[in-house]
MARDO-359759 format. One record per residue (C-alpha): x, y, z. Coordinates in steps of 0.25 Angstrom, whole numbers, padded with zeros to 4 digits, always signed. Example, Ala and Ser with C-alpha at 12.3 -4.5 7.8 and 13.67 -1.06 7.14 Angstrom:
BEGIN
+0049-0018+0031/+0055-0004+0029/
***
This chain:
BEGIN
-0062+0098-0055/-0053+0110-0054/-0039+0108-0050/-0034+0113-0037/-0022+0120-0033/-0016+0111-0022/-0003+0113-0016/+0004+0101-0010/+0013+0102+0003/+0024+0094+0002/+0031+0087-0010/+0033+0072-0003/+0029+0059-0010/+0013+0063-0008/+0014+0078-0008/+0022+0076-0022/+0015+0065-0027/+0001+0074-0022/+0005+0086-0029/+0011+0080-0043/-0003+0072-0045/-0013+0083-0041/-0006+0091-0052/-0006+0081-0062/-0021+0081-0058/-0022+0095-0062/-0021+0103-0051/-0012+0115-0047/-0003+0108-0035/+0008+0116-0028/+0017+0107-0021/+0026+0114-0009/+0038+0108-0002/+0046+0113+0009/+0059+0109+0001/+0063+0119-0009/+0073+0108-0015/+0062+0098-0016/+0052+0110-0023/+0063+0113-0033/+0065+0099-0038/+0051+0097-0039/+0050+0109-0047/+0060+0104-0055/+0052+0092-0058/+0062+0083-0048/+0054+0072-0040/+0062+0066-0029/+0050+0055-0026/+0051+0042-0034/+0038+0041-0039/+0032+0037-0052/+0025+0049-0059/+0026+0060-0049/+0040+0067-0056/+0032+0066-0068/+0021+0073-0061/+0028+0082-0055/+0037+0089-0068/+0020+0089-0075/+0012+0096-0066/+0023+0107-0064/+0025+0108-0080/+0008+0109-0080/+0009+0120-0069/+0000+0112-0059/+0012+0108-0050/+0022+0117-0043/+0031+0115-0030/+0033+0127-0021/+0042+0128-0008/+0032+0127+0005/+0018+0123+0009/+0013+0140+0008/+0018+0141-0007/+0010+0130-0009/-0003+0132-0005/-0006+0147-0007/-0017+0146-0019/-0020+0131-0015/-0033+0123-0016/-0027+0111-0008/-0015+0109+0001/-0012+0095+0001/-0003+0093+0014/+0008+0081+0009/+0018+0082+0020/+0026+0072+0028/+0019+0064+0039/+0031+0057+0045/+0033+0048+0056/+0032+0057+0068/+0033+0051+0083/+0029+0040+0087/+0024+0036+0074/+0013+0048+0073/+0014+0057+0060/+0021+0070+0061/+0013+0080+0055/+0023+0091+0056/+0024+0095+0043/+0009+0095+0039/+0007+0102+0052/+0018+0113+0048/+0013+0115+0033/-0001+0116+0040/+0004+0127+0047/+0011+0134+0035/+0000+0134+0025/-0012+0138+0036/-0011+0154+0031/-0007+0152+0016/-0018+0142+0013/-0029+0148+0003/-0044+0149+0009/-0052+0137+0008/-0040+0128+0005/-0040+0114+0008/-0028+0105+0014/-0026+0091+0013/-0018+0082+0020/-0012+0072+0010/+0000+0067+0021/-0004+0056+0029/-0008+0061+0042/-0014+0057+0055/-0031+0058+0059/-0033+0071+0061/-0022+0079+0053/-0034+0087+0043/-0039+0092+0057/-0025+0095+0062/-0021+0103+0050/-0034+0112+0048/-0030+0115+0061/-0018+0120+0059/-0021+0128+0047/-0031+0136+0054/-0041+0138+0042/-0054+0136+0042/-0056+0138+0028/-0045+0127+0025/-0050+0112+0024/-0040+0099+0028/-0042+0088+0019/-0034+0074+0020/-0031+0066+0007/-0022+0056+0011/-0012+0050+0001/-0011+0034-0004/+0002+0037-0013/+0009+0024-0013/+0026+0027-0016/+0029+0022-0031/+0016+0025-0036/+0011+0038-0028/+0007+0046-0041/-0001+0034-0046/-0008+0031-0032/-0011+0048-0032/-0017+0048-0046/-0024+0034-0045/-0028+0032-0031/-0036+0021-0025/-0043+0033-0018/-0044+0047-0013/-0045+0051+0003/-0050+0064+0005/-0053+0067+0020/-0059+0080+0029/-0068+0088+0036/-0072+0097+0025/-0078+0087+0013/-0077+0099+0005/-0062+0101+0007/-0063+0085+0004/-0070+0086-0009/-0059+0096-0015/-0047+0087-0012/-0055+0076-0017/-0058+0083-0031/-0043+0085-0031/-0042+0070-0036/-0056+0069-0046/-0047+0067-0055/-0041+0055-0050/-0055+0046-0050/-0052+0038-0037/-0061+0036-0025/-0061+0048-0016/-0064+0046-0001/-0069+0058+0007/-0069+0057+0022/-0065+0065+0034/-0050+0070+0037/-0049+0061+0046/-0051+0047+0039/-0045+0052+0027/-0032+0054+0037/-0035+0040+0044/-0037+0034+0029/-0021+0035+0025/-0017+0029+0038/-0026+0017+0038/-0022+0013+0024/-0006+0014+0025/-0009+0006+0039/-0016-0004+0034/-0005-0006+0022/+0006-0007+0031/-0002-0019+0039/-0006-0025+0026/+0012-0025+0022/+0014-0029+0035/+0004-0039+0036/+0010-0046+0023/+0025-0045+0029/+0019-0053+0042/+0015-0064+0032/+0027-0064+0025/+0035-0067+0038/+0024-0079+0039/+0026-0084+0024/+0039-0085+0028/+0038-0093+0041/+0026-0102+0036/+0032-0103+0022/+0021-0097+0014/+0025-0086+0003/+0019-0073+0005/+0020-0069-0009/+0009-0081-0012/+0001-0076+0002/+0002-0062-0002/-0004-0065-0016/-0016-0074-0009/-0018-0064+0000/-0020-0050-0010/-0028-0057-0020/-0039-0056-0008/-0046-0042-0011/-0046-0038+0003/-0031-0039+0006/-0026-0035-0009/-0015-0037-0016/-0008-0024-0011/+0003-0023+0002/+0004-0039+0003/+0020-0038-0002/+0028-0043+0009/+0041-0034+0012/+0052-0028+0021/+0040-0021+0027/+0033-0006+0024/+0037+0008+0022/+0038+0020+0016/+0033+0035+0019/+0019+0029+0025/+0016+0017+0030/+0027+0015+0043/+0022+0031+0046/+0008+0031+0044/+0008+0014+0052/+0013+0023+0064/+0005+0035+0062/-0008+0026+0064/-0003+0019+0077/-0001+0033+0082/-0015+0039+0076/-0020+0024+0083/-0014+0028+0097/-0018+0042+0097/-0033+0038+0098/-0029+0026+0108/-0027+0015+0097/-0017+0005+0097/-0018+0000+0081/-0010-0011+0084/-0013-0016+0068/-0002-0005+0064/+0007-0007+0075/+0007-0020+0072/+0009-0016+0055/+0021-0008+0059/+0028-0020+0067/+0027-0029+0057/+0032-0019+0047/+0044-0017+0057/+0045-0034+0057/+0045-0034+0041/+0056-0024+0040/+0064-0034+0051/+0060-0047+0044/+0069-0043+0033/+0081-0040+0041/+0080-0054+0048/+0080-0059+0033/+0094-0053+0028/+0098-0055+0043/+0095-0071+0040/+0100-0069+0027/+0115-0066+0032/+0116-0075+0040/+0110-0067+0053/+0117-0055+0054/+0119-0043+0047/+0132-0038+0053/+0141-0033+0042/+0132-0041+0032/+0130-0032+0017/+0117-0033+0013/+0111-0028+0000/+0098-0021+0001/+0090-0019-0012/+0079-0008-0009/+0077+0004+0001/+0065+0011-0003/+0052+0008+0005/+0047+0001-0009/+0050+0001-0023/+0047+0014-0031/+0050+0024-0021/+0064+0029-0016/+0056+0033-0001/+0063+0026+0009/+0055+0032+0021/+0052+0021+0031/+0057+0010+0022/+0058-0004+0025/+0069-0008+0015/+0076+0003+0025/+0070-0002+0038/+0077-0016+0034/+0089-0009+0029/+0091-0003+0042/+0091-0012+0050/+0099-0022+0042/+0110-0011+0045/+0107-0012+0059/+0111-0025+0060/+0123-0023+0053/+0122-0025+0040/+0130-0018+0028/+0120-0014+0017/+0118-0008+0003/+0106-0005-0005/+0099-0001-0017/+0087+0006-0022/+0085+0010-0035/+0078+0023-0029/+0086+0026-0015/+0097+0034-0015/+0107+0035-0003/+0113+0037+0007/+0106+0029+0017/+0111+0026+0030/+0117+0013+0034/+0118+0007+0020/+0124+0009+0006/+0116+0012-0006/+0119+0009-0018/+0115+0012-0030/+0115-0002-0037/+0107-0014-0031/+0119-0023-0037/+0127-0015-0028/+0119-0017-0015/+0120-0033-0016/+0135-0034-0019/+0142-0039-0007/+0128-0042+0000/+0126-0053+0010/+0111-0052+0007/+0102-0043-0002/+0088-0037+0005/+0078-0033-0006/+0070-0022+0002/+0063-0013-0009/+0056-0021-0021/+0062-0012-0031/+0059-0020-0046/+0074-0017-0050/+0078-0028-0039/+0071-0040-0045/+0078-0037-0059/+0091-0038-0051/+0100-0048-0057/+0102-0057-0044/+0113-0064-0051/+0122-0054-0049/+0117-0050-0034/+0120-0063-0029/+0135-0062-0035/+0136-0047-0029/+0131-0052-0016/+0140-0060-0005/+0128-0067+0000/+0114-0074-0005/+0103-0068+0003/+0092-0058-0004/+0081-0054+0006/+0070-0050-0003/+0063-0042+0007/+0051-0038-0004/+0048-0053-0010/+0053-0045-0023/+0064-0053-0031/+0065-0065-0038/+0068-0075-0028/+0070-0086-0039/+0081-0077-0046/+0088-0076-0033/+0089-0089-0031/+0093-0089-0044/+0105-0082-0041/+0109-0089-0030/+0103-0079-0019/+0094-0082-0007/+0081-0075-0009/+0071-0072+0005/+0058-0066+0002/+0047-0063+0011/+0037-0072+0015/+0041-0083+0004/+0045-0093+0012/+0037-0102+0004/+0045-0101-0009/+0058-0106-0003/+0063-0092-0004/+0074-0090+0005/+0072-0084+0019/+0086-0086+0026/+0081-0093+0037/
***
């Protein structure tokens, strides 16, 4: 196979990650972005992401010459093969996505775009996007094709360059076939289908993730009322080679830049066609319900109220290895731990501030001192080598809510502390009730 010259719009987690790992591939990829700050500090080899491997990807394919960022989606794709389209989806009204900026680039490369190009949706968007931008662009000569993206934050370059499998949707199977032959190199199983499943394949996946998390967190709250340990259920339950090992962690709920987005997106895509997925509702319900579960716990844990209480909070990012913090439920909590009064300051190693309604610090020993209680919200390693010792004299009170069953319950005990996991009733681990 010959490389391709690609250009990738937008230079987000997936359009950077995309672009960085094509190139190391061994194709030509222009990446474009309408920030001329953010061009210039990739040009200079500055990656604001926190993800393993991609700086380092970045600073090699531009000292190779097979990667290069430009100012604008047009720059871009003037001698390009491929476009791939890797543009913010956010949460648009009412849950739906907004397609605004994919719309609008659309728009701006209709003319420029070389004949017999092909464009390719990598952005998760709604059934029936491929037909909605071929549309806008007007070209006949000019195939849409959707690849949608399973990058998992903390290991997005690894999850690109050794992926479970590759979706390649559309209308044309030739136009399918050449973003397919993009990733021979890559050896994993390639599904081809029609734009519209490949589109439908992305949402049914992150759903169904999000009901698996908040499946386990409902059985959590059981373990705790029946007095089973979720830990030990968990491990009975994923050795079962239908369910899996993987999503059955109870926590403080889900986030980040897909799930709560893509949960709502589907409901709206459901209603559209006169649908009432009441499975996903449900999902994001119970995701709210986790989130709540551990305010009632540092509620308990001071005594019932929050007013003028100092809490400690150890972790704001949505998980460990990433400094996103879109959609957060380490934030969720946070917030409305404020709203009811109390005084809080945290750490995260990879968070920096200001942030409304709370100090940050830049020391976690610094965010327990004076505490009434300490809430573990991102399982960050560095907080299980803490020396709880010392926590517990820096704190005024006793109570750690360990939101993510991450520490060492045994050495807070140790230390004089009161431990509350999730779903460990079981164990005699501390639930403040």
């Amino acid at each position: 196979m010959f490389a391709r010259r690609i250009a990738v719009v937008g230079t987000g987690y997936v359009g950077l990650t995309t672009g960085a790992c094509l190139a190391s591939l061994g194709h030509r990829v222009v990446c474009a972005d309408v920030d001329s700050l953010k061009v210039a500090r990739l040009r200079a080899g500055q990656v604001d992401i926190l993800e393993p491997g991609l700086a380092e990807l970045v600073v090699e394919g531009q000292a190779a010459g097979r990667l290069e960022f430009v100012v604008g989606a047009a720059a871009a794709v003037l001698d390009a093969d491929v476009v791939f389209l890797c543009l913010p989806t956010p949460m648009g009204a009412g849950g739906a996505a907004d397609l605004s900026a994919v719309e609008s680039v659309a728009a701006e490369i209709s003319e420029v775009l070389p004949y017999g190009a092909v464009i390719v949706t990598k952005s998760t968007v709604p059934v029936g996007t491929s037909s909605r931008v071929r549309a806008l662009l007007g070209r006949e000569d000019v195939a849409v094709v959707s690849n949608p993206e399973f990058l998992r934050e903390g290991t997005a370059v690894r999850d690109f360059l050794h992926p479970d499998r590759i979706v390649v949707g559309s209308d044309s199977p030739s136009a399918a076939e050449r973003v397919a032959a993009l990733f021979a190199k890559l050896g994993a199983p390639t599904v081809l289908m029609d734009a519209a499943s490949a589109e439908m394949v992305k949402y049914a996946a992150n759903c169904f993730l999000a009901m698996k998390l908040s499946y386990v967190n409902a059985v959590a709250e059981l373990c705790e009322l029946l007095g089973a340990d979720i830990e030990s259920v968990s491990e009975g339950m994923g050795y079962d080679k239908r369910i899996g090992q993987s999503f059955l962690r109870p926590g403080p709920g889900w986030g980040g830049s897909c799930l709560p987005k893509d949960t709502h997106a589907m409901v709206q895509i459901a209603e559209a066609v006169g649908v009432d997925f009441g499975l996903v509702r449900s999902t994001i319900e119970a995701n709210v319900r986790a989130q709540m579960r551990v305010v009632d716990k540092v509620r308990v844990a001071c005594g019932g109220s929050l007013a003028g209480v100092r809490i400690g909070v150890l972790g704001l990012a949505f998980k460990a290895g990433t400094n996103d913090l879109r959609d957060s439920p380490a934030l969720a909590v946070a917030e409305q731990l404020v709203l009811e009064g109390a005084d809080l300051t945290a750490y995260d190693p990879e968070v920096t501030g200001p942030l409304a309604g709370m100090l940050l610090v830049d020391d976690p020993y610094q965010a327990v001192k004076g505490a009434e209680a300490v809430v573990l919200l991102t399982d960050w390693p560095v907080f299980r080598t803490l020396d709880w010792v010392r926590v517990a004299e820096l704190m005024d009170g006793h109570a750690v809510v360990d939101s993510r069953n991450h520490l060492d319950a045994d050495a807070l005990q140790r230390a004089g502390l009161l431990h509350s996991g999730v779903g460990r009733a079981s164990l005699g681990v501390t639930q403040f009730s």
